[in-house]
C-alpha positions in Angstrom: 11.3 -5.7 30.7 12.2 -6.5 27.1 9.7 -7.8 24.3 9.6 -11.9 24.4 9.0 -14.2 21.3 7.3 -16.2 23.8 3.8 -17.2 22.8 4.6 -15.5 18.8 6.8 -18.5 17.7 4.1 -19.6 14.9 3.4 -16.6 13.6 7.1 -16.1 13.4 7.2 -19.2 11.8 4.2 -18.4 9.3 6.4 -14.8 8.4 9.4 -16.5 7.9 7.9 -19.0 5.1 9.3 -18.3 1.7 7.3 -16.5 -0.7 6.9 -17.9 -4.2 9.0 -15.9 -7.0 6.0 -13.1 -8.1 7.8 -9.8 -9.6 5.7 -7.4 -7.4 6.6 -9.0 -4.2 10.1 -8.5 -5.9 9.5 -5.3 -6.2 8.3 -4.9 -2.2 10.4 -6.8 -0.3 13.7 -5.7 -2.7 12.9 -1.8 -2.0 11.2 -1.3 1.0 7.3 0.2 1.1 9.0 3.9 1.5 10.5 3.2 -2.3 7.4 1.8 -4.1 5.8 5.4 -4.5 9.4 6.5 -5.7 9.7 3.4 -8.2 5.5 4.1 -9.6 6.8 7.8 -9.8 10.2 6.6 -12.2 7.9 4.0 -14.2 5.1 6.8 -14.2 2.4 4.6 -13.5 -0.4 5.3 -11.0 0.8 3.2 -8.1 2.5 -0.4 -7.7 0.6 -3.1 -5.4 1.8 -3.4 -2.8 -0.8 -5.7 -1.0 -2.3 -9.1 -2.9 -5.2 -11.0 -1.5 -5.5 -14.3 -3.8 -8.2 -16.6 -3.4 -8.1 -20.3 -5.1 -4.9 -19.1 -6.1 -6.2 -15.9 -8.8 -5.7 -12.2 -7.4 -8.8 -11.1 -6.0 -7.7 -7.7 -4.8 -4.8 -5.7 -4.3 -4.0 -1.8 -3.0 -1.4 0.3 -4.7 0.7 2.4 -3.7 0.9 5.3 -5.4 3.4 7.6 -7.4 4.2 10.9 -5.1 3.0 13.0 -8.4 -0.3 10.9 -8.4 -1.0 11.1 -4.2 -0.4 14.7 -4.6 -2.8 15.2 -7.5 -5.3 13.3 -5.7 -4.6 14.9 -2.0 -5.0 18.6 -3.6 -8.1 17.4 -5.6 -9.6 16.0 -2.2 -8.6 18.9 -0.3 -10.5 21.4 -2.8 -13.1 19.8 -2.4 -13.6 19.5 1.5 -13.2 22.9 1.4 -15.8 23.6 -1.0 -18.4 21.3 1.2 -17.4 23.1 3.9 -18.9 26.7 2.5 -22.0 25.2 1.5 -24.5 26.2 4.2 -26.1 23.5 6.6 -28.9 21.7 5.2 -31.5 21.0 8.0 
């Protein structure tokens, strides 16, 4: 038994709705999410967004993705410290 579009036609119809010209959706849809860290890590910038909540049409949040130079910075940085929490003795 194969997947069925049954029952998802308008959400399929909602995806398929053209998106207004905006560079960094450009930049998303044109490379793929695995490129954006590879394309922040060329421009050496922290991260590209690569999700945009507006609201009453002005950007009200977005997430970046970041440069592999920049997650690994921050994943070694995070790591020392969880292992520095994790020799501190119990507090009761």
């Amino acid at each position: 038994m194969g997947w069925s579009l049954q029952g998802h036609e308008p959400y399929l119809r909602e995806a398929l709705q053209p998106i207004p010209y905006n560079p960094e959706y450009f930049a998303i849809t044109k490379l793929g999410i695995d490129k954006v860290s590879d394309l922040a890590e060329k421009l050496d910038v922290p991260g590209i967004p690569f999700y945009l909540a507006y609201e009453d049409g002005k950007r009200k949040d977005n997430i970046l993705m970041p440069g592999l130079s920049t997650l690994q910075k921050f994943l070694i940085s995070w790591s020392d410290k969880a292992h520095e929490l994790g020799k501190e003795p119990e507090k009761r």
